[in-house]
PDB file of N, CA, C and O in Angstrom, chain B, residues numbered from 101:
ATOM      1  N   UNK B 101      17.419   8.422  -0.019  1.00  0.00           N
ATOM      2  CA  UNK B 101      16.330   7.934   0.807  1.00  0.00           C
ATOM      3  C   UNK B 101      15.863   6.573   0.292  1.00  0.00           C
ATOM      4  O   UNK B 101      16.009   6.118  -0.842  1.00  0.00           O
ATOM      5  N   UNK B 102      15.188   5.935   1.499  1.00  0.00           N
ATOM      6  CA  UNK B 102      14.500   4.386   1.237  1.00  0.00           C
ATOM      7  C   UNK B 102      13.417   4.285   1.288  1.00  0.00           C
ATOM      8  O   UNK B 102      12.901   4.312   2.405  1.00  0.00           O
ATOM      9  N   UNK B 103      12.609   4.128   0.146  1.00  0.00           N
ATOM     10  CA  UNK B 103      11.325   4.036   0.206  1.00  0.00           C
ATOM     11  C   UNK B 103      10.777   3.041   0.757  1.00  0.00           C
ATOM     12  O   UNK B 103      11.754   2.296   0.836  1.00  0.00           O
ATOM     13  N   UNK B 104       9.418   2.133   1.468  1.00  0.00           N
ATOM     14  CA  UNK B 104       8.983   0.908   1.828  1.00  0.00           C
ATOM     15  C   UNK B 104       7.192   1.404   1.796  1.00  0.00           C
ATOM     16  O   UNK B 104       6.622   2.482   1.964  1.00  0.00           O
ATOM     17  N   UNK B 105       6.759   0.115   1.514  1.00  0.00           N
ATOM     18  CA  UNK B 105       5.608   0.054   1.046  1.00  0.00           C
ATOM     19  C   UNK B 105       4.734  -0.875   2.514  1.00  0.00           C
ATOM     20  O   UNK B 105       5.389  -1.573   3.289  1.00  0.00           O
ATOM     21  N   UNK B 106       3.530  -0.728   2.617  1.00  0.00           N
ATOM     22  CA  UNK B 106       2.936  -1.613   3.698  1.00  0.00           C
ATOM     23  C   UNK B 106       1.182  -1.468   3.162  1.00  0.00           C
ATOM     24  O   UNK B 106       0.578  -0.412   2.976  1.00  0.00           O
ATOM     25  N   UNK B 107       0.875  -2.276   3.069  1.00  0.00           N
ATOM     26  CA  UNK B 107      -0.561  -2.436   2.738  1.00  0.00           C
ATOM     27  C   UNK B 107      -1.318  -3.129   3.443  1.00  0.00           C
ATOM     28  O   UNK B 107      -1.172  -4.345   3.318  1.00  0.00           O
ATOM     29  N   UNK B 108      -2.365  -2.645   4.409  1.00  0.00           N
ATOM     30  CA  UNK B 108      -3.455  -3.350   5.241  1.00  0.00           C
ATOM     31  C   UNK B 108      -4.671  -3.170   4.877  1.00  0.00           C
ATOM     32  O   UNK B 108      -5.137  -2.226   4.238  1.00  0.00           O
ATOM     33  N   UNK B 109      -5.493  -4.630   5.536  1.00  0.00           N
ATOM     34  CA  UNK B 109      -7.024  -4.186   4.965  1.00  0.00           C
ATOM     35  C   UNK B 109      -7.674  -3.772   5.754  1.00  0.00           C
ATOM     36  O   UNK B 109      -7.460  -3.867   6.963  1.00  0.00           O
ATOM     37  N   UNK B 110      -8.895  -3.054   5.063  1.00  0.00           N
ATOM     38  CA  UNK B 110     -10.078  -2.217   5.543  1.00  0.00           C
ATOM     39  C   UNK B 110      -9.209  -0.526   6.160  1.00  0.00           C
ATOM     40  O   UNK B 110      -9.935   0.465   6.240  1.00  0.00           O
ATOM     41  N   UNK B 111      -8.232  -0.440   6.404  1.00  0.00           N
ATOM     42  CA  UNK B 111      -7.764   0.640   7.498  1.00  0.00           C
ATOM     43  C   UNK B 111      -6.093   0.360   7.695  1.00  0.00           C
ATOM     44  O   UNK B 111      -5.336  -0.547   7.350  1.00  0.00           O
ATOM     45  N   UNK B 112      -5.958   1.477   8.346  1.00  0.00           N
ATOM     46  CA  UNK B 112      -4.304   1.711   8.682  1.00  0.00           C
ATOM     47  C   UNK B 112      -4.154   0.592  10.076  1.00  0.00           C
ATOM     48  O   UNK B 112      -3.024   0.388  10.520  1.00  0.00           O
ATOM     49  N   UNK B 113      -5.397  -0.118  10.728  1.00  0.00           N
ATOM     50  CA  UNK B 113      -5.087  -0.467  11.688  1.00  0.00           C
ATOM     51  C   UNK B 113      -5.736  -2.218  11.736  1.00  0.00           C
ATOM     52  O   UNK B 113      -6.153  -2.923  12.656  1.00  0.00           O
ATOM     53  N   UNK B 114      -5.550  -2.441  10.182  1.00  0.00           N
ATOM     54  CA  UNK B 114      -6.036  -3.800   9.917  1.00  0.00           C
ATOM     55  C   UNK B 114      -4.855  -4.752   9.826  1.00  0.00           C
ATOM     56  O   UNK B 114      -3.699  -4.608  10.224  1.00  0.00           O
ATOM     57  N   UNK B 115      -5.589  -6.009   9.046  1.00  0.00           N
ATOM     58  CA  UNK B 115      -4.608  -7.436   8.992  1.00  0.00           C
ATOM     59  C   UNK B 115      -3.483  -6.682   7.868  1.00  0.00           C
ATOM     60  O   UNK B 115      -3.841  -5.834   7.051  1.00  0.00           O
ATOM     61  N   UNK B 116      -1.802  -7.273   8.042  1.00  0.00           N
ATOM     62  CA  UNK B 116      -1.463  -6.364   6.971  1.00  0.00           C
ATOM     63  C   UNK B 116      -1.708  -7.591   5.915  1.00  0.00           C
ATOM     64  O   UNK B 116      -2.392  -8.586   6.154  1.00  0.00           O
ATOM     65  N   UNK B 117      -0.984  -7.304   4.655  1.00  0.00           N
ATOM     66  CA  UNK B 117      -1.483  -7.832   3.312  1.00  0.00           C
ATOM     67  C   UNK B 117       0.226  -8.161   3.056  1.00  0.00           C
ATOM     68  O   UNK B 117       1.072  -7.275   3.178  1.00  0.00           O
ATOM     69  N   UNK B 118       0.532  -9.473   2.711  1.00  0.00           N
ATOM     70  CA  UNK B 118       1.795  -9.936   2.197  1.00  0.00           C
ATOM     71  C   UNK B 118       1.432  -9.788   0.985  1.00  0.00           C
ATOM     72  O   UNK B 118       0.394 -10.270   0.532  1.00  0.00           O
ATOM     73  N   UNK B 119       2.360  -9.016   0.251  1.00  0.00           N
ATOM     74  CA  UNK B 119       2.733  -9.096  -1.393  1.00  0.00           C
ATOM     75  C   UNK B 119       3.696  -8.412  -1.681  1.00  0.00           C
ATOM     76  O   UNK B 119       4.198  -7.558  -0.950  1.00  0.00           O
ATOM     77  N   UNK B 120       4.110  -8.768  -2.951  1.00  0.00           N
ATOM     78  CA  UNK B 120       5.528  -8.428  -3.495  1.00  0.00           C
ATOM     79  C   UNK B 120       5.825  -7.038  -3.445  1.00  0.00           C
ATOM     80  O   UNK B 120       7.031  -6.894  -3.646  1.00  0.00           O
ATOM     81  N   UNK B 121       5.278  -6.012  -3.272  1.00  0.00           N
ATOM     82  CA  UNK B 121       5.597  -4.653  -3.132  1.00  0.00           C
ATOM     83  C   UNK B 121       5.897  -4.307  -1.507  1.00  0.00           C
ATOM     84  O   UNK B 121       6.607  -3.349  -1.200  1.00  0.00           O
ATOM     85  N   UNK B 122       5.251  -5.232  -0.451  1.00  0.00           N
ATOM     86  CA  UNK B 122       5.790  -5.079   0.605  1.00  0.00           C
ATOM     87  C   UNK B 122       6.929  -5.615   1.341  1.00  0.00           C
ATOM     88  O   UNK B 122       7.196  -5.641   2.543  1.00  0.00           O
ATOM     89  N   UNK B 123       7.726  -6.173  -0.049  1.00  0.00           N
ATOM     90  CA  UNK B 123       9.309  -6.776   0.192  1.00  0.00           C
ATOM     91  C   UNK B 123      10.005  -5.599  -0.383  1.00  0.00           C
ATOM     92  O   UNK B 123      11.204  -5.499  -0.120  1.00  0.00           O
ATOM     93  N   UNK B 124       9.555  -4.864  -0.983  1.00  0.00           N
ATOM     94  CA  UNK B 124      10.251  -4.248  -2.043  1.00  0.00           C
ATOM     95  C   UNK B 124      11.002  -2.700  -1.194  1.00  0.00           C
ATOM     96  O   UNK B 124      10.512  -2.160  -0.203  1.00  0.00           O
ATOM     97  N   UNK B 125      12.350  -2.225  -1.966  1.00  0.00           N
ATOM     98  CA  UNK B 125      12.638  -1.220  -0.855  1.00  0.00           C
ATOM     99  C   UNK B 125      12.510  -0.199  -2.416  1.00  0.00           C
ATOM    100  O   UNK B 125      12.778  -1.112  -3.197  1.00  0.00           O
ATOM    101  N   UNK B 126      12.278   1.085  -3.369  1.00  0.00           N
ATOM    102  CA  UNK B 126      12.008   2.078  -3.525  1.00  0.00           C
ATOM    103  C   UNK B 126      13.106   2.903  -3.343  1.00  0.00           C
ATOM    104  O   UNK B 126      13.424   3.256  -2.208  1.00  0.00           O
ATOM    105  N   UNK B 127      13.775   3.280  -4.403  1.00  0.00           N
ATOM    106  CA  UNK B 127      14.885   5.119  -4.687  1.00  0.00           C
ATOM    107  C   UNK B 127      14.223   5.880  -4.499  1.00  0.00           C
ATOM    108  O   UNK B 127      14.661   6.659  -3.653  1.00  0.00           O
ATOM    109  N   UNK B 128      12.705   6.266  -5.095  1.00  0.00           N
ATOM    110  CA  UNK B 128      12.184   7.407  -5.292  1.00  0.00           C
ATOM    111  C   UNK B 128      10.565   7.365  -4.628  1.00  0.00           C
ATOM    112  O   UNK B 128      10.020   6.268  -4.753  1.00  0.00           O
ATOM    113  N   UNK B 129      10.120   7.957  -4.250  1.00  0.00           N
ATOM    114  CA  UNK B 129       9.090   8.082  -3.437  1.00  0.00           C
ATOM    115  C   UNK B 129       7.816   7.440  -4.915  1.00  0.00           C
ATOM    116  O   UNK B 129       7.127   6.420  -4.883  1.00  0.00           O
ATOM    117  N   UNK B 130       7.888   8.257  -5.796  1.00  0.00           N
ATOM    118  CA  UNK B 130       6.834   7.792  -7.166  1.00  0.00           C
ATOM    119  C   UNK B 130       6.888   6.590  -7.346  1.00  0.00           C
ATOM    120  O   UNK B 130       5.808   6.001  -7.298  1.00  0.00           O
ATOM    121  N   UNK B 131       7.869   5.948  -7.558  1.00  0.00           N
ATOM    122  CA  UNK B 131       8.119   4.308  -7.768  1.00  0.00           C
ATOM    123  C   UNK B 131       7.477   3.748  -6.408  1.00  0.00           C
ATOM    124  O   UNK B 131       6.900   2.671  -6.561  1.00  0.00           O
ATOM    125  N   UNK B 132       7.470   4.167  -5.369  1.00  0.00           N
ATOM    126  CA  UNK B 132       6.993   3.327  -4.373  1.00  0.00           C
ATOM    127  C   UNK B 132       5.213   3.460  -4.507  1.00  0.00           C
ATOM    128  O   UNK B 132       4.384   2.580  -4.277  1.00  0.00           O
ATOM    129  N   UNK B 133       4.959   5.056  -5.015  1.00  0.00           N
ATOM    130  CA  UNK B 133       3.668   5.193  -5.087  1.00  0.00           C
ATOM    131  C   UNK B 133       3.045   4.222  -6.113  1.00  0.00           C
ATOM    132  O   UNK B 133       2.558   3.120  -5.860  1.00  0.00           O
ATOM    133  N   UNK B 134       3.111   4.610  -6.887  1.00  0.00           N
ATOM    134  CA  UNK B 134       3.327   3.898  -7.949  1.00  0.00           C
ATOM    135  C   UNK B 134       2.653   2.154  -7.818  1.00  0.00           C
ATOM    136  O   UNK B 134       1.548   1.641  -7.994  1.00  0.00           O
ATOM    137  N   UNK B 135       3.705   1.779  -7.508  1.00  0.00           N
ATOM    138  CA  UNK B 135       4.000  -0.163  -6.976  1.00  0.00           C
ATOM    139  C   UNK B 135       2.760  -0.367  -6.399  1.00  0.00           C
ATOM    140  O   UNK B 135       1.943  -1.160  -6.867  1.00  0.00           O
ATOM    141  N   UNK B 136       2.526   0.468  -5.166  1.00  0.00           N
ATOM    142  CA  UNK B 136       1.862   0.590  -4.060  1.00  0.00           C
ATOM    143  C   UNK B 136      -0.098   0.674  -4.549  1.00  0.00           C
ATOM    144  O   UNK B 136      -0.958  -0.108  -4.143  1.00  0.00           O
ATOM    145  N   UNK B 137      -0.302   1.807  -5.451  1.00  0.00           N
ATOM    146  CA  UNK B 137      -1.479   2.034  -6.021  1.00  0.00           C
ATOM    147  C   UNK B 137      -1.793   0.875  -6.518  1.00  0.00           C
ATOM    148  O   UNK B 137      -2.632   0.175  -5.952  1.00  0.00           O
ATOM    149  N   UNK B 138      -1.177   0.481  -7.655  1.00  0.00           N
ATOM    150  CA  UNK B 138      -1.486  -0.691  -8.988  1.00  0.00           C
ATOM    151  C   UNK B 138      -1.667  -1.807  -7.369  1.00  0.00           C
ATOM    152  O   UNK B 138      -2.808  -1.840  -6.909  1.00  0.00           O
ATOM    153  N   UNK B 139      -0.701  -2.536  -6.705  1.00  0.00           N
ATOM    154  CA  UNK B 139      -1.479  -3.400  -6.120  1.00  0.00           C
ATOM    155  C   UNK B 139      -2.430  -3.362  -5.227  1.00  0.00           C
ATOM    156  O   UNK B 139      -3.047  -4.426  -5.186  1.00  0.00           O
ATOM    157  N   UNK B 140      -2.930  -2.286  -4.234  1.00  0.00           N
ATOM    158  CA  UNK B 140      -3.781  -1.737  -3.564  1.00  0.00           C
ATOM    159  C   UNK B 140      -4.937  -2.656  -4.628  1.00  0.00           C
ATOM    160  O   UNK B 140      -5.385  -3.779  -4.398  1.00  0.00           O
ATOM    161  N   UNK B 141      -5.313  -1.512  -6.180  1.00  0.00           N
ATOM    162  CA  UNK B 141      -6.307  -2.003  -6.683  1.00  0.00           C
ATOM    163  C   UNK B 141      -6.692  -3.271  -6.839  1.00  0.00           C
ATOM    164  O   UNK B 141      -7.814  -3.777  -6.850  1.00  0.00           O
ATOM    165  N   UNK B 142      -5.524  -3.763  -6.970  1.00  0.00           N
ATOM    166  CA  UNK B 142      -5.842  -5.686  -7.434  1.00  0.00           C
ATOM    167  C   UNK B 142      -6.318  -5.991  -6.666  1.00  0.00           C
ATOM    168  O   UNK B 142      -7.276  -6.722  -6.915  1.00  0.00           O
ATOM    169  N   UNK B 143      -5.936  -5.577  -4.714  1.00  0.00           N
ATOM    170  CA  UNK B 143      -6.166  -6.577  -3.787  1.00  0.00           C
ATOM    171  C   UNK B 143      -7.740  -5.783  -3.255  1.00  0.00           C
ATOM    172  O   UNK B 143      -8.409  -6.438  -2.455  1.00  0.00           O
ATOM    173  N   UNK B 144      -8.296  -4.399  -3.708  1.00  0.00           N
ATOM    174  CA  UNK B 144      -9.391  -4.299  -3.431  1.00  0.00           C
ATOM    175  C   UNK B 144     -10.418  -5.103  -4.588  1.00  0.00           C
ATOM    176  O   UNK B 144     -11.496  -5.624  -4.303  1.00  0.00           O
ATOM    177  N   UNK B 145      -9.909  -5.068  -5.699  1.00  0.00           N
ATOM    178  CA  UNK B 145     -10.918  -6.032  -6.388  1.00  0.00           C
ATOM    179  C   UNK B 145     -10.960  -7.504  -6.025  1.00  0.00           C
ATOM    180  O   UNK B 145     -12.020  -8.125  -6.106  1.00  0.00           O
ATOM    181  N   UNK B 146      -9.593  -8.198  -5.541  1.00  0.00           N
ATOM    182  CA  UNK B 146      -9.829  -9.659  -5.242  1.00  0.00           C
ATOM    183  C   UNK B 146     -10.565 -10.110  -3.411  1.00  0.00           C
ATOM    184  O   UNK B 146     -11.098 -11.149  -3.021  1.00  0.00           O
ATOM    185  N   UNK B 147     -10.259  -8.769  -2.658  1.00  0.00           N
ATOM    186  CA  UNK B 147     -10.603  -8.672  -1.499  1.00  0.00           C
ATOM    187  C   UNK B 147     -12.136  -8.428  -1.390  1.00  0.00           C
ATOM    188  O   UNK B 147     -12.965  -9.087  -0.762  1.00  0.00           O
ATOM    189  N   UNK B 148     -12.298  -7.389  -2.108  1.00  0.00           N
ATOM    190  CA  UNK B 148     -13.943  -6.538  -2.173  1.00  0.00           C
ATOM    191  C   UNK B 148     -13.639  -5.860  -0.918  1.00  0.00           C
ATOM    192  O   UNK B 148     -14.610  -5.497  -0.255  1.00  0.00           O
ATOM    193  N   UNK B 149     -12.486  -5.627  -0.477  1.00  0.00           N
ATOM    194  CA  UNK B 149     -12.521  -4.330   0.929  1.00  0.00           C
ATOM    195  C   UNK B 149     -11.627  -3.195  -0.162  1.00  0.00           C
ATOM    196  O   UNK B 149     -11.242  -3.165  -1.330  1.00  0.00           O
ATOM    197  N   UNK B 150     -11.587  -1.927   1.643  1.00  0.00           N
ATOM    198  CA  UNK B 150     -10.326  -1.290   1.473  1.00  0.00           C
ATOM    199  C   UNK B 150      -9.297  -1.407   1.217  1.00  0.00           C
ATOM    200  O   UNK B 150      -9.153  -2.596   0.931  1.00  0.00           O
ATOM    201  N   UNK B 151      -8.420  -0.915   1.124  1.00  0.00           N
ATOM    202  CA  UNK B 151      -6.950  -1.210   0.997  1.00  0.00           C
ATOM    203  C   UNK B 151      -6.051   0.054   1.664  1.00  0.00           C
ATOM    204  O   UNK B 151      -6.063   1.053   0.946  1.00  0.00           O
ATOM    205  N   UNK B 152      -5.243   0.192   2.960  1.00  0.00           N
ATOM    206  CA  UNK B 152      -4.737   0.936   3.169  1.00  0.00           C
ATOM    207  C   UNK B 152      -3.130   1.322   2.818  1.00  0.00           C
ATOM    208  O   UNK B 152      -2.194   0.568   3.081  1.00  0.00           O
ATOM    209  N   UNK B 153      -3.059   1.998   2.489  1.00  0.00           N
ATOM    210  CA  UNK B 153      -1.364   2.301   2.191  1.00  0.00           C
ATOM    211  C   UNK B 153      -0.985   3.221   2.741  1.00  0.00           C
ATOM    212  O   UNK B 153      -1.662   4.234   2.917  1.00  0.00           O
ATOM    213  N   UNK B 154       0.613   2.994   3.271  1.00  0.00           N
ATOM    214  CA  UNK B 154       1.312   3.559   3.855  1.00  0.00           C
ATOM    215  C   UNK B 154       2.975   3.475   3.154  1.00  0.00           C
ATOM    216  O   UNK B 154       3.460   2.375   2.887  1.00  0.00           O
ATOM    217  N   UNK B 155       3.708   4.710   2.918  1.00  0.00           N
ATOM    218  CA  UNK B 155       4.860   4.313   2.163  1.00  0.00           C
ATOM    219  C   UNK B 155       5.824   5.356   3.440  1.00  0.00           C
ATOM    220  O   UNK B 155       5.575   6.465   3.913  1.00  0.00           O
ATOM    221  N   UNK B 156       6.717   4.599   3.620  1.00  0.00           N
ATOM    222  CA  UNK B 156       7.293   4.897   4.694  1.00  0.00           C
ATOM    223  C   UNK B 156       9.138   5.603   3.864  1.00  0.00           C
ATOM    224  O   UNK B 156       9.737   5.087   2.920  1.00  0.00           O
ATOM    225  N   UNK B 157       9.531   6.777   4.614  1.00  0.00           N
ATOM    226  CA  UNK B 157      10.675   6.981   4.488  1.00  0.00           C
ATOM    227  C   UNK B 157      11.420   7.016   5.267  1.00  0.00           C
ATOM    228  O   UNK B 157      11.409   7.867   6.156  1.00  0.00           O
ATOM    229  N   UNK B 158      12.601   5.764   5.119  1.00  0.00           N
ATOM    230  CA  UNK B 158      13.229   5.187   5.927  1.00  0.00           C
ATOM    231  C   UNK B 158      12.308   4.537   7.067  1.00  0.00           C
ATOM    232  O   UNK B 158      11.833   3.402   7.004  1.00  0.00           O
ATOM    233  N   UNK B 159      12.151   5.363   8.023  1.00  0.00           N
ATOM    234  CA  UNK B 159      11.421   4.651   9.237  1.00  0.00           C
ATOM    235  C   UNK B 159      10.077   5.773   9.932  1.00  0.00           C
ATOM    236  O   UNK B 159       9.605   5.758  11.069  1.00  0.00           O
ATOM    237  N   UNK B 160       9.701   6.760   8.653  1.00  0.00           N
ATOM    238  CA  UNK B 160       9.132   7.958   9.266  1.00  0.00           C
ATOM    239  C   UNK B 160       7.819   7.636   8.422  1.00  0.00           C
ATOM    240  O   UNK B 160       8.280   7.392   7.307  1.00  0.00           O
ATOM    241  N   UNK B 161       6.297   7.487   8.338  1.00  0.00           N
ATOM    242  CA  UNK B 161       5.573   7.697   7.574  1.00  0.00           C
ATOM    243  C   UNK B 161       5.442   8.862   6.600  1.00  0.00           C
ATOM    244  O   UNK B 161       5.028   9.989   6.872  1.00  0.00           O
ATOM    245  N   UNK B 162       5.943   8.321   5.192  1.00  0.00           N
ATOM    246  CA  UNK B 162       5.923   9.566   4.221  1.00  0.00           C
ATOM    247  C   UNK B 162       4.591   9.920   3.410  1.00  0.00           C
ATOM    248  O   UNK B 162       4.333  11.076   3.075  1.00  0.00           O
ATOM    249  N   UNK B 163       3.599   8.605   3.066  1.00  0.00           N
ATOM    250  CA  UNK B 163       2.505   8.906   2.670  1.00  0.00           C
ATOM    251  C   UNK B 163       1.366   8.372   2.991  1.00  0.00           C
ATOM    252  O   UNK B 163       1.958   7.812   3.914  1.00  0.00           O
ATOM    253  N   UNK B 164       0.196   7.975   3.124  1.00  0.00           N
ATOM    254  CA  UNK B 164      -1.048   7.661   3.930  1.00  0.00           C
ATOM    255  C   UNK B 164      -2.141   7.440   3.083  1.00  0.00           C
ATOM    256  O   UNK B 164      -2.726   8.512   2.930  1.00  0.00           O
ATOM    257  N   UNK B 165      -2.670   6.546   2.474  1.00  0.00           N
ATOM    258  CA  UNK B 165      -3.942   6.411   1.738  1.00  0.00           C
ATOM    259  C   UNK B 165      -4.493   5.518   1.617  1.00  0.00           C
ATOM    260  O   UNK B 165      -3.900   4.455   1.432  1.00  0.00           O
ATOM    261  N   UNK B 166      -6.353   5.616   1.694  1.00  0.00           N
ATOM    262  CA  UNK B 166      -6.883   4.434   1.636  1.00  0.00           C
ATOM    263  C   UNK B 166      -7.843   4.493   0.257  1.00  0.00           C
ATOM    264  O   UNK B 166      -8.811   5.201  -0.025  1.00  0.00           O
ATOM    265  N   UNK B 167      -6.946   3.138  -0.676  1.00  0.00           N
ATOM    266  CA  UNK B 167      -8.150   2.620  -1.471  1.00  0.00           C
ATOM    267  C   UNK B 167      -9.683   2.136  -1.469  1.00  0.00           C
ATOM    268  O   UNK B 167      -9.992   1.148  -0.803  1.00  0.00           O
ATOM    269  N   UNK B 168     -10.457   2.702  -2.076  1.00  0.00           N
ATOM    270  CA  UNK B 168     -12.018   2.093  -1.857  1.00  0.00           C
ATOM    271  C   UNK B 168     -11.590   1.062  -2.532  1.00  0.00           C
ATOM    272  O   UNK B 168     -10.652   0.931  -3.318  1.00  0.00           O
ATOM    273  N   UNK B 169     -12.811  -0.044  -1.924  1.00  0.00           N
ATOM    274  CA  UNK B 169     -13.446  -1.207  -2.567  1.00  0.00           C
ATOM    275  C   UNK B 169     -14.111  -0.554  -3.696  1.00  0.00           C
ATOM    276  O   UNK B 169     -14.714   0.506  -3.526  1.00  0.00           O
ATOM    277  N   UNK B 170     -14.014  -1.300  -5.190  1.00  0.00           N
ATOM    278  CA  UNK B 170     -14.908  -1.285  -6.376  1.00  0.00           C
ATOM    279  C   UNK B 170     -16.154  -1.546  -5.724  1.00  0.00           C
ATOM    280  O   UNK B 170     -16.313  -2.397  -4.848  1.00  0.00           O
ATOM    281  N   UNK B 171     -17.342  -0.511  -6.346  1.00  0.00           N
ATOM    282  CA  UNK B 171     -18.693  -1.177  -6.014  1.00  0.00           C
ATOM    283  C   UNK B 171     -19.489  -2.577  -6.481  1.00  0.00           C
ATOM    284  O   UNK B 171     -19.226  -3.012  -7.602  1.00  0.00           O
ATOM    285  N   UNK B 172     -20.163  -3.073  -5.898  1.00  0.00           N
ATOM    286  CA  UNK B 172     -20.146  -4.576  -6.665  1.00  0.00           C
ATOM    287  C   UNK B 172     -22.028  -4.238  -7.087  1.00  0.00           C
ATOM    288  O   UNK B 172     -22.678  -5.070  -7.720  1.00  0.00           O
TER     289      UNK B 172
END
């Protein structure tokens, strides 16, 4: 299987977010989680929003989650 990563802000139905994990293709579902979490956080601390993630297998949505914004 092919893992793929997609990260949008505020929601699953926001602007998406270009970064290096959303070029990236993933062997194992953890490695994509993984990739996916660590930059979520960066871009909710440099954003001050949400961060939505979605890690897709092959072409099917395999996982679904939204990072909070740090409180300021």
């Amino acid at each position: 299987m092919r893992y793929t990563v997609q990260l949008s802000e505020s929601d699953y139905q926001g602007r998406r977010l270009s970064c290096d994990v959303a070029d990236e293709h993933f062997s194992d579902a953890l490695q994509a989680s993984h990739a996916a979490k660590t930059e979520a956080f960066h871009l909710t601390v440099q954003l001050g929003l949400p961060v939505a993630i979605r890690i897709f297998e092959d072409s099917r949505i395999y996982l679904s989650h939204i990072m909070p914004a740090p409180r300021r």
